[in-house]
C-alpha positions as CSV (number, residue, x, y, z in Angstrom):
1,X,13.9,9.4,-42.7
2,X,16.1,11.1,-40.8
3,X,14.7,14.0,-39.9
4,X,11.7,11.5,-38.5
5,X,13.9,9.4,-36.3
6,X,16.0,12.8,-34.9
7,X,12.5,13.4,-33.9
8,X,11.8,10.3,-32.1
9,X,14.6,11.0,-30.1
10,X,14.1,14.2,-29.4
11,X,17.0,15.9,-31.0
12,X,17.1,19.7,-31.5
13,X,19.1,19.2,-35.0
14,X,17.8,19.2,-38.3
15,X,18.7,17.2,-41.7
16,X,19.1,19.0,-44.8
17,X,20.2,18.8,-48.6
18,X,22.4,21.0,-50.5
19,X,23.4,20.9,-53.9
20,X,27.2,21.1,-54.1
21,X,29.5,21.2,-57.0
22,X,32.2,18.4,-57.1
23,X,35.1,21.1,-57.6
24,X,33.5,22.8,-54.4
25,X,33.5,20.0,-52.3
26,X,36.2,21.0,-51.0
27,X,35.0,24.4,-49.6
28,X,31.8,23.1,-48.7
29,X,33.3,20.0,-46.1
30,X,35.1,22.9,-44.8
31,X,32.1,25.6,-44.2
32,X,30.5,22.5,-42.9
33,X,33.6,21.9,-40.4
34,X,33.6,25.7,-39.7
35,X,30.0,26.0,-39.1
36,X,29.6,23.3,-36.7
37,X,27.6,20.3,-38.4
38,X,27.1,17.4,-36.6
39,X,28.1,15.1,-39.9
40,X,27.4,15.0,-43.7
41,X,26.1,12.2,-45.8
42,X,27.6,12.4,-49.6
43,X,26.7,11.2,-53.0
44,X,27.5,10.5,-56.3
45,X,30.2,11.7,-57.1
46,X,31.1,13.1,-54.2
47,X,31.9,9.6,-52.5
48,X,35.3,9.0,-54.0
49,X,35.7,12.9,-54.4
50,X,36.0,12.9,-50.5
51,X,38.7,10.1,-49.6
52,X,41.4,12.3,-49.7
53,X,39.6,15.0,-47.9
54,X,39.3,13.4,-44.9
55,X,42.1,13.9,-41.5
56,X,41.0,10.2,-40.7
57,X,39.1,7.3,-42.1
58,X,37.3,4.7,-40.2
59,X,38.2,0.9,-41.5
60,X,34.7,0.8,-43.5
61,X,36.3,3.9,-45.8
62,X,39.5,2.5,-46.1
63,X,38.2,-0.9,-47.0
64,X,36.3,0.1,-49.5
65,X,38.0,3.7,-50.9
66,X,34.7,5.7,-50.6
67,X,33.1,7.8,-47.8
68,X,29.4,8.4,-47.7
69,X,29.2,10.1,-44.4
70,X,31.4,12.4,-42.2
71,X,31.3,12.8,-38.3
72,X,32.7,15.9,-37.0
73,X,35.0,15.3,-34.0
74,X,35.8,17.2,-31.7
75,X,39.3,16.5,-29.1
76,X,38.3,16.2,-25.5
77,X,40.9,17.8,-22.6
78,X,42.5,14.0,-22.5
79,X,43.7,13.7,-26.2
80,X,40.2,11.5,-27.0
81,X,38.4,12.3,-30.2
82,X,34.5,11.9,-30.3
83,X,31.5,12.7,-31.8
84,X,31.0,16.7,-31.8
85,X,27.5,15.8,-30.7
86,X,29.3,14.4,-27.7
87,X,30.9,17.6,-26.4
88,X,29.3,20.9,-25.5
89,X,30.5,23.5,-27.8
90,X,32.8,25.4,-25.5
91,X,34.9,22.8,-25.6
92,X,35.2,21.2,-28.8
93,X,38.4,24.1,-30.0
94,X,39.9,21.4,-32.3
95,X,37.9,19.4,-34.7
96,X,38.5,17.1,-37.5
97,X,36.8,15.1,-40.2
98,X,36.4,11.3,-39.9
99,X,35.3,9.4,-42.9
100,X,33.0,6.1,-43.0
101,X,31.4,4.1,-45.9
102,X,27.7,2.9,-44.7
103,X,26.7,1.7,-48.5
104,X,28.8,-1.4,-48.4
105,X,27.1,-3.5,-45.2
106,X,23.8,-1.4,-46.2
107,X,24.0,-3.5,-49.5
108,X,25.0,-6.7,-47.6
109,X,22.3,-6.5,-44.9
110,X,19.5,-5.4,-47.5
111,X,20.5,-8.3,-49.9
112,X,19.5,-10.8,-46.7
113,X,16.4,-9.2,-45.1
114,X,14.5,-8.8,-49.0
115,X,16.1,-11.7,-50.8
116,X,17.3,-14.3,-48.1
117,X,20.5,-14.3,-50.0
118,X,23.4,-16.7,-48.7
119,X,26.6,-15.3,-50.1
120,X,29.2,-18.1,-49.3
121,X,29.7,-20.4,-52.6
122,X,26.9,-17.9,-54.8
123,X,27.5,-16.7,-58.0
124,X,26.6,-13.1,-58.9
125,X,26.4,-10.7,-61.9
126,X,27.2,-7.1,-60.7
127,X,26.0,-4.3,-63.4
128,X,27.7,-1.7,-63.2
129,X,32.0,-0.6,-62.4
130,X,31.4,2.6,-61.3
131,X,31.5,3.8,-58.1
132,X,28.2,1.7,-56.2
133,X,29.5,-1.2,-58.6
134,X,32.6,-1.5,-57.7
135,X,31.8,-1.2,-53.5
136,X,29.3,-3.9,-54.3
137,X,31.6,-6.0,-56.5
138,X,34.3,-5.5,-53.4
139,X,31.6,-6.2,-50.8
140,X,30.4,-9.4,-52.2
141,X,33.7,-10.6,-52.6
142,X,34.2,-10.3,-48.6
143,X,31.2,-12.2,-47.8
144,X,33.5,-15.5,-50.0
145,X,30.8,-15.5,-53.4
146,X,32.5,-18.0,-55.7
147,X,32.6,-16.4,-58.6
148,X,31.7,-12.7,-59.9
149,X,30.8,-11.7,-63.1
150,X,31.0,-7.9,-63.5
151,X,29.5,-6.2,-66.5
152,X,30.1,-2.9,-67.4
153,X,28.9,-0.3,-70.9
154,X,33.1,0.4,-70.5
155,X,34.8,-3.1,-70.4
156,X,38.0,-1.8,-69.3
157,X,36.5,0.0,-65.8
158,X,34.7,-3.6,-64.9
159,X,38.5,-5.2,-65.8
160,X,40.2,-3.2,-63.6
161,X,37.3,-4.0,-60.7
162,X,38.0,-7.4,-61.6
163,X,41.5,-7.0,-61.2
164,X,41.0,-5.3,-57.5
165,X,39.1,-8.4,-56.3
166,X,41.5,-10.9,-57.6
167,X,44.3,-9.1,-55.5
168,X,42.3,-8.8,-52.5
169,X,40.3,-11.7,-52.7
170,X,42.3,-14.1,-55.1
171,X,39.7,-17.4,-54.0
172,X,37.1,-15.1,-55.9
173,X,37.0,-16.4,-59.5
174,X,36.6,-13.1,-61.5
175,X,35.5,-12.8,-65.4
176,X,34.2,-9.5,-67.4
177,X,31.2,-10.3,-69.1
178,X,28.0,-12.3,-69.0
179,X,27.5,-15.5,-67.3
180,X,27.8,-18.7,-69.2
181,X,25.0,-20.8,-66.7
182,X,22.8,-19.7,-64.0
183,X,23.2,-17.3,-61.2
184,X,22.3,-16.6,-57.8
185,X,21.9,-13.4,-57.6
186,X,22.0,-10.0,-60.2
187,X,22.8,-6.5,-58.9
188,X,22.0,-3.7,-60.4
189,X,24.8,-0.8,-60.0
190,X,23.8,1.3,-62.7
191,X,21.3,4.6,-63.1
192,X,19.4,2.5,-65.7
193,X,16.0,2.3,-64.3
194,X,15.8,5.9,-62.7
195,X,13.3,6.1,-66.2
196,X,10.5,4.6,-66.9
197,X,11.1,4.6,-70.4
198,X,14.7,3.3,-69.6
199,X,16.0,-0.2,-71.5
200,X,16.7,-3.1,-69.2
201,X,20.2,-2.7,-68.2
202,X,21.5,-5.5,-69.5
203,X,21.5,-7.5,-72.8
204,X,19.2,-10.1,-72.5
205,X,20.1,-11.9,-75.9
206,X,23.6,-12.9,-73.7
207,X,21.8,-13.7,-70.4
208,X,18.4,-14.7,-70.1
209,X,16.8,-13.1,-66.7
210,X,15.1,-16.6,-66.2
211,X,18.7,-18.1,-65.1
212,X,18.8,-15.7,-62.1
213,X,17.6,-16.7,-58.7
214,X,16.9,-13.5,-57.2
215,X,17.3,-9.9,-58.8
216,X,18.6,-6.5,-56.9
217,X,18.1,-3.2,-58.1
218,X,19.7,-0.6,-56.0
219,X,17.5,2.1,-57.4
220,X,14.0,2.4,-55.1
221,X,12.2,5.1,-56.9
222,X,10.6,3.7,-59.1
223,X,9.7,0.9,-56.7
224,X,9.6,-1.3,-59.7
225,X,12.2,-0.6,-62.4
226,X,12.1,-2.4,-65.8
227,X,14.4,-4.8,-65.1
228,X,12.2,-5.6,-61.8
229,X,9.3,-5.6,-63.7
230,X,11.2,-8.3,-66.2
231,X,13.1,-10.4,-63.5
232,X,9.5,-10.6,-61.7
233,X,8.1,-11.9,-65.0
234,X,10.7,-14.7,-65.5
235,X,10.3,-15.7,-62.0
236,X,12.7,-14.1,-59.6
237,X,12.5,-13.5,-56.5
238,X,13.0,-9.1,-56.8
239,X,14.1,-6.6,-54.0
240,X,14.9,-2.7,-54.6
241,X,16.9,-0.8,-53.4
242,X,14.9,0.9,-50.5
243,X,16.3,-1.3,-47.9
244,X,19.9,-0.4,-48.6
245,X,18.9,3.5,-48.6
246,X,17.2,3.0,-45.4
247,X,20.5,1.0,-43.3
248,X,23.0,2.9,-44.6
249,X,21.2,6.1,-43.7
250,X,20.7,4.4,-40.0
251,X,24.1,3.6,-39.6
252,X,25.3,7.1,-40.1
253,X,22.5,8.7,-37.7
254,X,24.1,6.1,-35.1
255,X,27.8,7.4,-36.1
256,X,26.5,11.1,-35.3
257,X,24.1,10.2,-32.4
258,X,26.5,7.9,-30.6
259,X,22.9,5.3,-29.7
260,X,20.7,3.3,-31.5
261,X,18.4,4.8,-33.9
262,X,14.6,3.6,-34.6
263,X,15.3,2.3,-37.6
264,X,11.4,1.3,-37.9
265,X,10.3,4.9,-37.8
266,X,13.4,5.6,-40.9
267,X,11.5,2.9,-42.9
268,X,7.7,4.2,-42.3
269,X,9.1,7.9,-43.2
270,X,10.9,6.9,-46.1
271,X,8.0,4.7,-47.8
272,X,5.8,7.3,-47.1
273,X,7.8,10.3,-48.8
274,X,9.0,7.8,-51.4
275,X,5.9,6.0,-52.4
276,X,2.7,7.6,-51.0
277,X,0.1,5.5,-49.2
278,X,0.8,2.9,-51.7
279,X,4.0,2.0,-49.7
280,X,5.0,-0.2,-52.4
281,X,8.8,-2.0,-52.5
């Protein structure tokens, strides 16, 4: 998707992966650094990995506590930092690393385009307290849900999320474990799913799919995980998680390109590679 929309805007740069070891992430933000590159997008487990590697971190990584992309900066003659795309090389001498965390409004944006979801006064189930589950947990909390039940295969990781969101957001009632009534809205934070042959990630004999309004599943390949392919059964209204893949991945070519980015072009790229002709979501 990227490498589509640095097309359409006629860019000269190109968007590749690499495979990097987290005990060499380290070494390989700074060969990045040293080499010139415009910006990095990370994952798991690379997201928390990179918080402390980071000369400055924009609000969204401190908020939050995990950076998913990096702008180079570079230091213009007046003291000003900006985008190393910004400068031409002869005079970007000094540059630092500036980290931002595009998951969390990616979630929050994709959760109201595919599901219509209205946040204030909702009640959610978040699977998952790892790293996506605890930025979504966090994030939900901002946008004033009334209560959040976290659910997690270690207990004590979801009870010390829960104990995050009651500091930061004490008018967010908090509880580990399944919901006693219905819900608005279920999130899936875990890898459960990635599999066809992967169990519904989440016991079903404690909460009954049927009491959820709407059902997320931030995995998008495949388009329709198990527990979409139940949640669609009992009646929900189901979204995955292509949409939040697709906005945080715009918002970081804006951070590099300085301008708006065609984020219809990202989409059209990234349900072709993803899913073929079908184009399924």
């Amino acid at each position: 998707m990227h490498n589509a929309a640095i097309a359409a805007l006629g860019l000269d740069w190109r968007y590749l992966a690499f495979d990097v070891r987290p005990e060499e992430l380290r070494q390989a933000v700074a060969g990045a650094q040293v080499m010139r590159f415009i910006g990095l997008n990370l994952t798991l487990p690379h997201k928390l990995l990179a918080v402390d590697m980071m000369d400055e971190l924009d609000e969204s990584a401190r908020e939050w506590g995990a950076v998913n992309t990096i702008r180079f900066e570079a230091r213009k003659a007046d003291g000003d930092w900006v985008p190393l795309a910004q400068l031409p090389p002869q005079e970007a001498a000094e540059i630092r690393r500036r980290g931002f965390n595009t998951d969390a409004d990616a979630l929050v944006r994709a959760l109201q385009e595919d599901l219509a979801c209205n946040f204030r006064g909702a009640t959610v189930l978040v699977l998952g307290a790892g790293g996506a589950g605890r930025v979504a947990a966090l994030r939900l909390a901002a946008e004033q849900v009334k209560r959040l039940f976290l659910v997690n295969r270690t207990p004590e990781k979801a009870k010390t999320v829960g104990a995050e969101i009651e500091r930061r957001f004490p008018a967010v009632q908090v509880r580990v474990g399944y919901p006693d009534a219905a819900v608005d809205l279920i999130v899936n934070a875990t890898s459960l799913g990635l599999r066809e042959t992967d169990p519904v990630p989440m016991d079903e004999r404690q909460f009954q799919l049927r009491k959820a309004g709407a059902v997320f599943d931030m995995i998008y390949q495949p388009a329709e995980t198990p527990l979409l392919q139940a949640a669609k059964a009992a009646g929900c209204r189901v979204a995955n998680g292509l949409g939040m893949l697709l906005y945080q991945g715009a918002r970081a070519l804006e951070l590099w390109v300085g301008q708006a980015v065609p984020v219809h072009v990202m989409r059209k790229a990234l349900e072709e590679q993803i899913y073929g002709s079908r184009q399924s979501r």
